[in-house]
Phi, psi and omega in degrees: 000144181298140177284176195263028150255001167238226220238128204286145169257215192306297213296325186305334191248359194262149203086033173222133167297161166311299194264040163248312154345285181295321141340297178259003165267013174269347167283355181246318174214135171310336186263175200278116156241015149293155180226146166251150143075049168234169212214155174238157158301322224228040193326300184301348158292132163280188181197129174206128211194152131300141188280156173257033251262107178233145194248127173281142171211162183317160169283153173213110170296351191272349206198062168294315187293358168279352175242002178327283190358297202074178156317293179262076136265291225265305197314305179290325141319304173297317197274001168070202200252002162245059180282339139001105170092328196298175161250116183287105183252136218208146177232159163248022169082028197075335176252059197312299183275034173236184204279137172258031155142161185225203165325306201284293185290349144286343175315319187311267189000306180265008179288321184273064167026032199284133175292330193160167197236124128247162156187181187226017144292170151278170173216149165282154155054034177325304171343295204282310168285013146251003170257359169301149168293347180262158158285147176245112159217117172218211203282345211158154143302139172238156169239332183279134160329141176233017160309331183257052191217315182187145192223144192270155202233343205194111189261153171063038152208157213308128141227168182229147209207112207046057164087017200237129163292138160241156186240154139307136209073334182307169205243098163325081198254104179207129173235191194323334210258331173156173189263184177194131182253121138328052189332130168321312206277352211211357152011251186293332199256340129310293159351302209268352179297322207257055162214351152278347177279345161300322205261352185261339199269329179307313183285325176294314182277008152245340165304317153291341187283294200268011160286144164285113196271336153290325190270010191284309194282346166287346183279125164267116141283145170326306193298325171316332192264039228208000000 
């Protein structure tokens, strides 16, 4: 495991729940940092990174020139010259259900060693994305193309995604029950809250085991009298 003075990897996190996360950044911060209602090729793959980000917006044929860039101008732009480990985070532009990319133009993700893809758009060719080495989670399978629907307009600044801002570098956490974003800045001191708060739900699940149920069932509330 990365010691908590570099840049933490996979093993730094594994075997800590989503909402053991979402938990300990409520010890830290106020605003909504979860994502709900995302779906995998891979369910059981976990997914964990600093985010990469590019950000989508409707299309507007009347203004081609707002789609020059293409896809990969922003994929490579985003993911920088250490693209290795990271997370591609994709918004989806106002438009969730349709497809923001499919097999063939995430390959790059698994030719650069990318940890893993979210958004809370669609994607095509869950087959094909699950045979990749990074994890995907996202809004749905699409099956029709959605470029002329949404275009990606901007790599490496703040978007949002399933009501949450994600920044570049923030840190991407995600499994079956849902994602969770991660301040940078504030890592290594999550982690270790959401493995002492594990190490307290652990402790509990022996405390219930080993409660008594007669002296349990002798405790009165006021509504028993009623």
């Amino acid at each position: 495991m990365t010691t908590s003075h570099g840049t933490p990897t996979f093993s730094a996190v594994e075997g800590i729940a989503c909402a053991s996360f979402v938990d300990a950044l409520g010890h830290f911060y106020d605003h909504r940092l979860h994502i709900l209602d995302l779906v995998s090729p891979t369910p059981t793959r976990r997914l964990f990174g600093p985010a990469a980000t590019i950000a989508f917006m409707p299309y507007r044929q009347d203004r081609e020139e707002l789609n020059a860039a293409g896809f990969a101008s922003c994929f490579y732009r985003a993911v920088g010259d250490e693209p290795a480990g990271k997370v591609l985070v994709m918004s989806s532009g106002g438009h969730p259900g349709v497809s923001h990319g499919g097999g063939t133009k995430l390959s790059r993700a698994h030719n650069n060693g990318l940890a893993g893809l979210l958004t809370d758009g669609r994607l095509r060719d869950f087959g094909q994305l699950a045979d990749y080495s990074f994890s995907t989670w996202c809004g749905g399978e699409a099956t029709r193309w959605g470029g002329d629907v949404v275009t990606q307009a901007a790599a490496n600044v703040p978007i949002e995604v399933g009501g949450v801002c994600v920044l570049p570098g923030d840190y991407l956490y995600a499994d079956s029950a849902g994602a969770v974003v991660i301040p940078a800045a504030r890592v290594w001191e999550v982690i270790a809250e959401a493995r002492r708060i594990e190490a307290e739900e652990d402790a509990a699940l022996v405390g219930i085991r080993e409660e008594d149920p007669v002296s349990l069932r002798s405790t009165q509330s006021s509504y028993d009298e009623w």
